[in-house]
N, C-alpha and C positions, 0 to 999 in steps of 0.2 A: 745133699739137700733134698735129695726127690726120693730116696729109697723107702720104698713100697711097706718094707717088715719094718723101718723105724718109726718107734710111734710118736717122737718129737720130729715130724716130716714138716717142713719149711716150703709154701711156696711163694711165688714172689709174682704181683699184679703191678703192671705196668698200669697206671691207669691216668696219668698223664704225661706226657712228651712233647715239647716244640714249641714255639717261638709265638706268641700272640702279642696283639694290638695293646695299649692301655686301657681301650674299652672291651676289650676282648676277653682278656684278664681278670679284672673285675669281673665282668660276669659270670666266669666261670669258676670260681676261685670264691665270691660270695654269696654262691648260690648253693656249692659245694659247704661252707662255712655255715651258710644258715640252713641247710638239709642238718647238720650232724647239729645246731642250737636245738633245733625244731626235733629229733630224735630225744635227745638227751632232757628235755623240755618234756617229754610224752613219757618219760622213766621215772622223772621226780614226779609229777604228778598222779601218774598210773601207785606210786609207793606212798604217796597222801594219803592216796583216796584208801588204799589197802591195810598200813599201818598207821596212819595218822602222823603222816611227818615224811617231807619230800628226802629225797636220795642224796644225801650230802656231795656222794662223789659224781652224782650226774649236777648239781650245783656248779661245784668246782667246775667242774669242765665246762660247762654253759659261759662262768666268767673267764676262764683263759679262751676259748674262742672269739669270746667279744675282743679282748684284749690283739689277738690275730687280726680283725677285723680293722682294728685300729693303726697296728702295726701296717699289714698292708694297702690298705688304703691313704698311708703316707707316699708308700713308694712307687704305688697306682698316679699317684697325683704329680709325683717326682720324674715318671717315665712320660707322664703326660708333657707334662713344659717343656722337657729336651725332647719330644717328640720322637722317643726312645721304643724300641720294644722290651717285652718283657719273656723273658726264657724260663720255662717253669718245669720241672721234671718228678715227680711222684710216684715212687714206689709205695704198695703194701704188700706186706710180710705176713703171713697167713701159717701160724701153726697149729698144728694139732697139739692139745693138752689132754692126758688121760684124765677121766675122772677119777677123783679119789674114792676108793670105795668107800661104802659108810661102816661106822663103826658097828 
């Protein structure tokens, strides 16, 4: 997964681990959710303004995050009443792609 000469080299970010409150969660989880709305929101727009006509696939992805949003903030609300916590764990997977040379 780590070797140096492979050029499909994989590596793997922890970037969330451990046990948060109901309000705890939410916050980190839909701040995290609207950072990548708010990203993908500055790609369609940035492809408006350039070719006249926003990024189809940065769209898509705008509505399945809402759709997350929704999703978890059911079970934000569901940990809330059983006065539950919420256990959240987050890997990203980071590879290297060659570029294709041009023709």
């Amino acid at each position: 997964m780590h070797n140096k000469n492979d050029m499909t080299e994989t590596q793997c970010i922890e970037l969330i681990r451990g046990t948060f409150t109901a309000e705890e969660a939410k916050e980190l989880l839909l701040n995290l959710i609207k950072y990548k709305i708010n990203f993908h929101g500055q790609r369609s727009f940035s492809a408006e303004v350039r070719f006249g006509a926003p990024e189809i696939n940065a769209q898509k992805r705008i509505n399945e995050l809402k759709q997350s949003i929704i999703a978890f903030t059911q079970l934000q609300e569901q940990a809330l009443a059983q006065k539950a916590q919420l256990k959240i764990e987050a890997n990203v997977y980071v590879s290297l792609i060659p570029k294709e040379p041009a023709p």
